[in-house]
ROTORGU-747264 format. One record per residue (C-alpha): residue number from 1; chain; y, z, x. Coordinates in Angstrom, 2 decimals, m for minus. Layout:
<recs>
REC:NUM:A:Y:Z:X .
...
</recs>
This chain:
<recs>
REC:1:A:30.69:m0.21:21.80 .
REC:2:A:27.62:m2.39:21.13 .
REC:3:A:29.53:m3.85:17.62 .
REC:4:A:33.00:m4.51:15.62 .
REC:5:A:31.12:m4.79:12.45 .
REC:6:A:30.46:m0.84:11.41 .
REC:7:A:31.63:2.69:12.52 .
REC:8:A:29.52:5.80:12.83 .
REC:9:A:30.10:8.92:11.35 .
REC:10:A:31.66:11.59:13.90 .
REC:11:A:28.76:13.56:14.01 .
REC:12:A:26.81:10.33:14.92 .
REC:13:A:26.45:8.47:18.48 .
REC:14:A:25.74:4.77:18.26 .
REC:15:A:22.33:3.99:20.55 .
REC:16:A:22.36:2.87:24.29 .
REC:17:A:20.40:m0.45:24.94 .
REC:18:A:18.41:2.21:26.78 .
REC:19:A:17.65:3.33:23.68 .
REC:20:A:17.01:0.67:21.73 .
REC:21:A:14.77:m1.14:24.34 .
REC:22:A:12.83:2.33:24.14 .
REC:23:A:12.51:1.81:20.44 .
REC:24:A:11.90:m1.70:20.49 .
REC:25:A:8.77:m1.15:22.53 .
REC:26:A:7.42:1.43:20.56 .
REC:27:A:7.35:m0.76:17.48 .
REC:28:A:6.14:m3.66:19.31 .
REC:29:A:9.86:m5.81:19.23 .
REC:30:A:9.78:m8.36:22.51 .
REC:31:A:13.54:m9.60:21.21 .
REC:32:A:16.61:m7.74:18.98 .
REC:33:A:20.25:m7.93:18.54 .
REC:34:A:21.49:m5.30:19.99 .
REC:35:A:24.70:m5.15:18.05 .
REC:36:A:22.61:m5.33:14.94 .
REC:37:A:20.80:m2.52:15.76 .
REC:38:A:23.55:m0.34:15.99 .
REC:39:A:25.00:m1.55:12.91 .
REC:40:A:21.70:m0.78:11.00 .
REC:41:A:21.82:2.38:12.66 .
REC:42:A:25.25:3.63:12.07 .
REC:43:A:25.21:2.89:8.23 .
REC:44:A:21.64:4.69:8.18 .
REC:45:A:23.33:7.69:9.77 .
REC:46:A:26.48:7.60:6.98 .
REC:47:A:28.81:4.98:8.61 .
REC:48:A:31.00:2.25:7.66 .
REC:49:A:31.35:m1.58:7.38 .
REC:50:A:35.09:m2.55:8.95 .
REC:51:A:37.30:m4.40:7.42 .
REC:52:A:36.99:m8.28:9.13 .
REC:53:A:41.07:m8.07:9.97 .
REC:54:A:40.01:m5.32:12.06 .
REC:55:A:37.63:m7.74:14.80 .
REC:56:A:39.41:m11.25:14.00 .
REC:57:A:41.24:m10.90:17.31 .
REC:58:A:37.83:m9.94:19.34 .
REC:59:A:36.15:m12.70:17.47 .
REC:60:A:38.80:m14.97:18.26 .
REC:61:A:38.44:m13.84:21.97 .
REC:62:A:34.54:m14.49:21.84 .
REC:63:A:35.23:m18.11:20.67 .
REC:64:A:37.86:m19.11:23.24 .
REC:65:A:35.33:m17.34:26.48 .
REC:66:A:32.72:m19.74:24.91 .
REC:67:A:34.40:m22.82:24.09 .
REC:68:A:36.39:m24.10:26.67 .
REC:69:A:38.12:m27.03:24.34 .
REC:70:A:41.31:m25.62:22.48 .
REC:71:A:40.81:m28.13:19.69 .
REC:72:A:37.23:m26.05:18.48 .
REC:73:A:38.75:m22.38:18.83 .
REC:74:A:40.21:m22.55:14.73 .
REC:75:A:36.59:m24.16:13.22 .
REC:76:A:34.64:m21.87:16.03 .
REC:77:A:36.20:m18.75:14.78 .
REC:78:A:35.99:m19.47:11.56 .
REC:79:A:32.53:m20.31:11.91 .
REC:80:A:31.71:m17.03:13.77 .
REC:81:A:33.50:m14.77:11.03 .
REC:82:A:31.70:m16.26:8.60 .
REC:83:A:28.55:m15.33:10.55 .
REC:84:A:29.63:m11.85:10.51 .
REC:85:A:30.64:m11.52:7.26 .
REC:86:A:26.85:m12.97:6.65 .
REC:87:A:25.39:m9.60:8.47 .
REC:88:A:27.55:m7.00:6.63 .
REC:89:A:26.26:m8.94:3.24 .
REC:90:A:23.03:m8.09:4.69 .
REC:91:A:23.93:m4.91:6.29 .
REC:92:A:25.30:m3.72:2.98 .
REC:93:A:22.74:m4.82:0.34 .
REC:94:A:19.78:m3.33:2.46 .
REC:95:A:22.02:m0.02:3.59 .
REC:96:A:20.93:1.83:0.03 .
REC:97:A:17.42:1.90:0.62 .
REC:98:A:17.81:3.17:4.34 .
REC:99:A:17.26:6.86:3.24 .
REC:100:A:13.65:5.69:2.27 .
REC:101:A:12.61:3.39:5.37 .
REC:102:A:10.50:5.38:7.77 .
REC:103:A:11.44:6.42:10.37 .
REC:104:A:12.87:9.90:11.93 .
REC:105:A:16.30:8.70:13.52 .
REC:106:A:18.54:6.01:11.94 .
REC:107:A:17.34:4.75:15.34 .
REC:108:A:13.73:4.55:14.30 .
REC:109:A:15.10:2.99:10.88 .
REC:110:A:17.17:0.43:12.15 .
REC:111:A:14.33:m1.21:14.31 .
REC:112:A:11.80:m0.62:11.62 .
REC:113:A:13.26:m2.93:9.65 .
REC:114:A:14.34:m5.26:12.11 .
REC:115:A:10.33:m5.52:13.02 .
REC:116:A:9.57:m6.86:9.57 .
REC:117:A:12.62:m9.05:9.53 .
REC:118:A:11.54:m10.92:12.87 .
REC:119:A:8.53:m11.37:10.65 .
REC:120:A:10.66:m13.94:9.07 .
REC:121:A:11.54:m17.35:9.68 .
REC:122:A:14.87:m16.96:11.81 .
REC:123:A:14.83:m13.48:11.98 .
REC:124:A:14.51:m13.28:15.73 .
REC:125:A:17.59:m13.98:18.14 .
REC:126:A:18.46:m17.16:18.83 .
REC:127:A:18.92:m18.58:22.48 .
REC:128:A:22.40:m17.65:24.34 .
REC:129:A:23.87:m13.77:24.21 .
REC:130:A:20.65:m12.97:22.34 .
REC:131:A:23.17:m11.47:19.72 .
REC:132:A:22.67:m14.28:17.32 .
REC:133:A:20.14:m14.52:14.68 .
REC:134:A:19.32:m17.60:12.97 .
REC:135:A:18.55:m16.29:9.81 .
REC:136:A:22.30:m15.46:9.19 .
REC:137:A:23.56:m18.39:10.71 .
REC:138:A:22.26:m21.19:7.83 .
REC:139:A:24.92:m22.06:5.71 .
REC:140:A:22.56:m21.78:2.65 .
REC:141:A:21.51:m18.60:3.99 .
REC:142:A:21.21:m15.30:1.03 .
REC:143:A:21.45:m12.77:3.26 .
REC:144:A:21.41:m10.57:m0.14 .
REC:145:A:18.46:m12.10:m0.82 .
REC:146:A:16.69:m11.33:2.79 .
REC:147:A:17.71:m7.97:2.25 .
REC:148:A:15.88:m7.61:m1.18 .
REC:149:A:12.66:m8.71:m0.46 .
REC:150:A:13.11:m5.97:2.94 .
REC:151:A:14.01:m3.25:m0.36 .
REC:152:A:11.13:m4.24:m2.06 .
REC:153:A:8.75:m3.84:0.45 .
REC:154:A:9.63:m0.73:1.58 .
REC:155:A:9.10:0.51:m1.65 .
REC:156:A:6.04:m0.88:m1.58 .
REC:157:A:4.78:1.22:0.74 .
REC:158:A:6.57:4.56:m0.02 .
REC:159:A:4.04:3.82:m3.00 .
REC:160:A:0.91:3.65:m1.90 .
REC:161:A:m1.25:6.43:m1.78 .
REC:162:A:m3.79:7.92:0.76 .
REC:163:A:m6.49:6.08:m0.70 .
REC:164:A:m4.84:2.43:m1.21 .
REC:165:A:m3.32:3.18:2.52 .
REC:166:A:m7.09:3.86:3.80 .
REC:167:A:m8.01:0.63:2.23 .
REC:168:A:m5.05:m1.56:3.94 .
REC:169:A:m5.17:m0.38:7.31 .
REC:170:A:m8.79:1.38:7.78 .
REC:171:A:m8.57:1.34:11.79 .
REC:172:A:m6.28:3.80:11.51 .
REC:173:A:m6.49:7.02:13.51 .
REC:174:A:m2.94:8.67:12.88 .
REC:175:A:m2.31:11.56:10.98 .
REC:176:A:m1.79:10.63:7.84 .
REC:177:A:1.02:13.18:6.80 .
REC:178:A:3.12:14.29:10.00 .
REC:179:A:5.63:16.74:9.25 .
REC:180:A:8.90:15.34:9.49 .
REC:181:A:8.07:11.89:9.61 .
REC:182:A:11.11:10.57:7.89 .
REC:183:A:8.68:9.12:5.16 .
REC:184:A:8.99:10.35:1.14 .
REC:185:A:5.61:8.60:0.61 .
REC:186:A:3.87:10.87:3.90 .
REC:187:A:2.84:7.88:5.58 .
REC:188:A:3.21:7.69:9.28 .
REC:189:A:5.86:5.66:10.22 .
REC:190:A:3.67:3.69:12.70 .
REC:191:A:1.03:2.89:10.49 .
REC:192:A:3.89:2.27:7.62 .
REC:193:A:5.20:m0.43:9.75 .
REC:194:A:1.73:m1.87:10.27 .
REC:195:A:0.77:m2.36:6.70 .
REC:196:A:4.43:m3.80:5.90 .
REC:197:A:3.74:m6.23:8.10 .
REC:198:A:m0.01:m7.33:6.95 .
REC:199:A:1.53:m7.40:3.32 .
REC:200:A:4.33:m9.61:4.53 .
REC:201:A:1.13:m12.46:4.49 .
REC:202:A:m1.93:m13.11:1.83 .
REC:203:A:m2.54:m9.42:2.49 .
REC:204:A:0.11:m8.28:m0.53 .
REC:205:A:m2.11:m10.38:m3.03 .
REC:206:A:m5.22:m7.69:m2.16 .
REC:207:A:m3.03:m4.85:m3.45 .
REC:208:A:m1.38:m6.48:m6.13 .
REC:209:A:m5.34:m7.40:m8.05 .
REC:210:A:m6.01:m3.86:m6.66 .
REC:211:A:m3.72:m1.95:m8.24 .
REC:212:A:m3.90:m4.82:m11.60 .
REC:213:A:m7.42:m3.64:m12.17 .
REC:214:A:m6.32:m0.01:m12.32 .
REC:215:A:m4.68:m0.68:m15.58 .
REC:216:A:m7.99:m1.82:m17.10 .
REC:217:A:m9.84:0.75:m18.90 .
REC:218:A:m12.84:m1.08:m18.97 .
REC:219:A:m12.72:m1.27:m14.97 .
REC:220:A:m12.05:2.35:m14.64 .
REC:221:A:m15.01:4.47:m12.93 .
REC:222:A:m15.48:8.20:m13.55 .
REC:223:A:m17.77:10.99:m12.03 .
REC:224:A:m20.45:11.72:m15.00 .
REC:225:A:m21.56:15.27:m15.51 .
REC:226:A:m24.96:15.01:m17.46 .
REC:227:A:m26.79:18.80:m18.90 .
REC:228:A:m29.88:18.99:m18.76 .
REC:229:A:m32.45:21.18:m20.19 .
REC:230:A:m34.10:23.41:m17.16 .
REC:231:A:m35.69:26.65:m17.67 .
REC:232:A:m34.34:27.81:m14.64 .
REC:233:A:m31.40:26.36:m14.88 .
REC:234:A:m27.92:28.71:m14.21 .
REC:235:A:m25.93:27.88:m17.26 .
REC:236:A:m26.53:28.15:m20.33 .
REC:237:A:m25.41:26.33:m23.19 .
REC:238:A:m25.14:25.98:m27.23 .
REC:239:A:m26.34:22.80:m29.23 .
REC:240:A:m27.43:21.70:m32.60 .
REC:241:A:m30.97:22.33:m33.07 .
REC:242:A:m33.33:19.47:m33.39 .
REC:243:A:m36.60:20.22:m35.15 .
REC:244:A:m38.05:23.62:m36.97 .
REC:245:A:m40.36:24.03:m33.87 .
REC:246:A:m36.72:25.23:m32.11 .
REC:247:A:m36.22:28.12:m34.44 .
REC:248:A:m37.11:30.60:m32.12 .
REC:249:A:m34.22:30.30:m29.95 .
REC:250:A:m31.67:30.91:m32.25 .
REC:251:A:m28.54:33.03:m31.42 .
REC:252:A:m28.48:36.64:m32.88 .
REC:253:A:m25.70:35.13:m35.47 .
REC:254:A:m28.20:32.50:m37.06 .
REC:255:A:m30.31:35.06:m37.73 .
REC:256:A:m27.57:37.30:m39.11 .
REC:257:A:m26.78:34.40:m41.53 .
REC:258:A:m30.44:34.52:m42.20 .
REC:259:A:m29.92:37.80:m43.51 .
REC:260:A:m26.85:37.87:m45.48 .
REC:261:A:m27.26:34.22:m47.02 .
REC:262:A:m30.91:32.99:m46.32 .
REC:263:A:m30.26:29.68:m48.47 .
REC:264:A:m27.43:28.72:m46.47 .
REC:265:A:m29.33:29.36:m43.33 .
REC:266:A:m32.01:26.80:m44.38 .
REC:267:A:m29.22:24.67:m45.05 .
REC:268:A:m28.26:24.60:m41.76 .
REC:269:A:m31.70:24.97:m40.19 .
REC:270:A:m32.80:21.46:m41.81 .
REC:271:A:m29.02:19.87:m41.32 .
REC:272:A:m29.30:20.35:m37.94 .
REC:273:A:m26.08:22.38:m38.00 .
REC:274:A:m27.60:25.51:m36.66 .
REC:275:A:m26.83:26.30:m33.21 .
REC:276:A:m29.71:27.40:m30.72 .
REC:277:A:m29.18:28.54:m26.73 .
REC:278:A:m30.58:26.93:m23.84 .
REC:279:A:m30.46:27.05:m20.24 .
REC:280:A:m29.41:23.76:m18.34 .
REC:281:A:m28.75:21.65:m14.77 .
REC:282:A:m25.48:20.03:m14.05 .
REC:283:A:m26.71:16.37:m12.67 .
REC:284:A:m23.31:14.93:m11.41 .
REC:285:A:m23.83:11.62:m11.35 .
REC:286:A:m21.70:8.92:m9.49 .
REC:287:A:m21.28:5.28:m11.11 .
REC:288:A:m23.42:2.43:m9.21 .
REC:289:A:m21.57:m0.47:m8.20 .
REC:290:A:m22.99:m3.39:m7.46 .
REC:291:A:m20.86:m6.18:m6.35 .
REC:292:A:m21.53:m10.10:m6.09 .
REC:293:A:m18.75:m12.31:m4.32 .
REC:294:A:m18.76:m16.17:m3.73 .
REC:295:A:m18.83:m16.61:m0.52 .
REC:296:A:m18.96:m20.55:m0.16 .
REC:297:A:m16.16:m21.99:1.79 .
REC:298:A:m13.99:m22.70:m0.69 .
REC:299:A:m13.25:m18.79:m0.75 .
REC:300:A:m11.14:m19.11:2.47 .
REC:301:A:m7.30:m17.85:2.25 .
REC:302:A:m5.90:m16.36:m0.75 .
REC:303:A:m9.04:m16.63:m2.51 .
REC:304:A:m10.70:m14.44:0.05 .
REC:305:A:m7.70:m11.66:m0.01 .
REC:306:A:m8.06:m11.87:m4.33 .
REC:307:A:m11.72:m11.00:m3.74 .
REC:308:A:m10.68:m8.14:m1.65 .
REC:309:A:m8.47:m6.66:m3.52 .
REC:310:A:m11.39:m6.00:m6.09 .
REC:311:A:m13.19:m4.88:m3.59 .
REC:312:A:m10.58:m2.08:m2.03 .
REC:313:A:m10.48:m1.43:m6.14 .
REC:314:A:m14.11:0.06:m6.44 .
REC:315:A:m14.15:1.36:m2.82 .
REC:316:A:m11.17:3.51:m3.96 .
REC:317:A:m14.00:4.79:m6.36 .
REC:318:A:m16.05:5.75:m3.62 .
REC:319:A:m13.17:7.50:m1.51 .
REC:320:A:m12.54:9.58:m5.05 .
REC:321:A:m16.53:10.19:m5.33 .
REC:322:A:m16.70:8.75:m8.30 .
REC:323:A:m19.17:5.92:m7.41 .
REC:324:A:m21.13:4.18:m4.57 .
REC:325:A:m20.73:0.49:m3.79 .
REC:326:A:m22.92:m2.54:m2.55 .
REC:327:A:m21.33:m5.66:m1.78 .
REC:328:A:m23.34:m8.94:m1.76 .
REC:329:A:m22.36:m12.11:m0.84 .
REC:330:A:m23.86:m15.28:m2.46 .
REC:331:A:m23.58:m19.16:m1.74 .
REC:332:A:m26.96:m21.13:m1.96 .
REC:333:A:m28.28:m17.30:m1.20 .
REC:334:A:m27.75:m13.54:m1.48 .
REC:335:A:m27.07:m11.63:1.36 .
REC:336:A:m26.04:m7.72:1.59 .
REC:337:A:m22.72:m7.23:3.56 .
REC:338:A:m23.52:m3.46:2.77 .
REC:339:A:m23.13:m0.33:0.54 .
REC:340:A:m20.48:3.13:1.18 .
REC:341:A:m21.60:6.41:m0.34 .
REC:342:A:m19.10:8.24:1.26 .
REC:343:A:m14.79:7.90:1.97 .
REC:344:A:m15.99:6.88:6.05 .
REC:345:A:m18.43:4.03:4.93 .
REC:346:A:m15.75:3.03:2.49 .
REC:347:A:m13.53:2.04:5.13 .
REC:348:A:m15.99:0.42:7.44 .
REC:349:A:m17.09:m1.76:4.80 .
REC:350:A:m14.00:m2.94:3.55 .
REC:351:A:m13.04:m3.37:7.43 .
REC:352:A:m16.42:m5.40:7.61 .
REC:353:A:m15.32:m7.26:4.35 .
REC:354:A:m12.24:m8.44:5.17 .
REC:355:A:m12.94:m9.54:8.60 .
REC:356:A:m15.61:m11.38:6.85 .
REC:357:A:m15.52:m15.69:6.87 .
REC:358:A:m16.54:m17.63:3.95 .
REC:359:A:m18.03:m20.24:5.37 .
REC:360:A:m21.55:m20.81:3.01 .
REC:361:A:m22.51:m24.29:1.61 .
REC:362:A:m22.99:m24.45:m2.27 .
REC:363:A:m22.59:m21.52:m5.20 .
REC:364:A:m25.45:m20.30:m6.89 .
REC:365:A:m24.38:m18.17:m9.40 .
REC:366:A:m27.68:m18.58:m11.53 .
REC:367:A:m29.34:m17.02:m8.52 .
REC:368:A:m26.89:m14.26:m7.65 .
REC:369:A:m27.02:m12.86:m11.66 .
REC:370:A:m30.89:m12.92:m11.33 .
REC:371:A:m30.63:m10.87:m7.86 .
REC:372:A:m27.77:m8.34:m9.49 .
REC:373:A:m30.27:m7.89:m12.52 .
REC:374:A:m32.99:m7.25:m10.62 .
</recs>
């Protein structure tokens, strides 16, 4: 057995290190505890944390092989249990969410999250056995904690939808919603993993005023579907008329009215209340966006992943076809970083955006108002 810290189910065998090598390199893992791993992985498929009285002895065992002075084996061990009892905190306040982490094998799971968690300071094994992670071993360590920001990432991205997930990762060539994936949210598990990891930087703050400027009705675009008056149009429609000069395309029950009440139908002739029929065109119309960002050097950083997010905001727009979107950037000129029509040039350009370095002198935002207006 690769751990002392959990059981599996009976229906469940713990992974090989063949196995969780295999895994590893799939998700791009150089290092992992192994007997974390199968921890992660047992609880994922329904197992159990044992009690500590139930390892003591092995711990105990561990200590003495290492330490060859008597006099250290009592602190040693207790400082090793407490190590343990560190991972099951972990194990156990990040073991609820497991049913939602990506992944189709509590194999798949277990190094899924491990990946993100190497993203962390200490989260990657330490020297010796490999077995030890530094992350558990600080004395003012919250593994709780760890495991909660781990929780709330995941559900991060069990959130996002095809569009925001276009937007966050749009070199992406994976199928999008693989059957059985393991995934609620239909993301890949792959490309899941990917975008966890980007958000685990500045990256998260592009979403966050993304999805912020959703709530904002004034920032909200819609599709416009404008009538207009065609003689050949194909549909045909019923409005108020304007002007006596229309009174020869009233409906047959104007002119009924005419009959049975002809001062009422004057009424309604010269109140505009009478209805006439006319053919009409559809024009769908999209919104035009046009978008000016500083891009003076002081927009490196956070500031540059805060612009972005409005950016993957209105390019959502244009993945909906809803609107079409040019970006300028401005410092001491304008410049066009370029415009998306369509849900392909939409993720190009915010590719091209975000790859993009502020590096321009001054801000001239007298200059870059004039150039918008225009």
């Amino acid at each position: 057995m690769l751990t002392f810290r959990t059981s599996p189910p009976p229906d469940y065998i713990s992974p090989t290190r063949e196995e969780m090598t295999e895994a590893a390199r799939k998700v791009g893992l150089s290092a992992f505890a192994p007997s974390l791993v199968a921890d992660l992985a047992n609880m994922a498929a329904g197992g159990s944390v044992n009690l500590p009285s139930s390892y003591y002895s092995e711990v105990e065992g561990q200590v003495r092989a290492k330490f060859p002075k008597p006099e250290t084996w009592a602190q040693e061990t207790t400082k090793a249990m407490k190590y343990h009892q560190r991972v099951i905190d972990f194990i156990l306040a990040v073991n609820g969410d497991m049913a939602r982490t990506p992944g189709e094998t509590p194999l798949e799971k277990a190094m899924w999250l491990l990946k993100l968690l190497a993203k962390k300071s200490g989260g990657q094994p330490g020297s010796g056995d490999g077995e030890t992670l530094p992350i558990f071993s600080y004395s003012d360590a919250k593994p709780e904690q760890v495991a909660a920001e781990l929780k709330e990432l995941v559900e991060v991205v069990n959130s996002l939808s095809e569009d925001e997930q276009d937007m966050l990762d749009p070199d992406s060539d994976v199928d999008k919603k693989q059957e059985g994936d393991g995934n609620r949210s239909g993301a890949n598990p792959m490309r899941a993993l990917k975008i966890a990891e980007d958000m685990m930087g500045d990256k998260r703050v592009m979403l966050d005023v993304s999805r912020h400027l959703d709530q904002l009705t004034q920032m909200q675009v819609h599709r416009r579907k404008d009538p207009k008056p065609d003689p050949d149009g194909d549909e045909r429609r019923s409005r108020p008329i304007i002007n006596l000069s229309e009174m020869g395309r009233l409906g047959a029950t104007e002119w009924a009215l005419r009959k049975a009440a002809p001062g009422y139908f004057m009424y309604r002739v010269v109140a505009g209340e009478a209805q006439i029929r006319e053919r009409i065109t559809i024009q769908d119309k999209k919104q035009a966006i046009l978008i000016y960002l500083d891009g003076s050097g002081s927009m490196g950083g956070r500031k540059h992943y805060k612009a972005s997010g409005v950016v993957m905001n209105r390019l959502k727009a244009v993945i909906s076809g809803d609107a079409e979107v040019w970006i300028y950037i401005f410092d001491t000129e304008v410049k066009e970083v370029g415009h998306a029509a369509t849900p392909d040039e939409a993720r190009a350009l915010i590719k091209q955006f975000t790859a993009k370095n502020f590096r321009g002198g001054g801000t001239n935002i007298a200059l870059a108002v004039k150039e918008g207006h225009r």
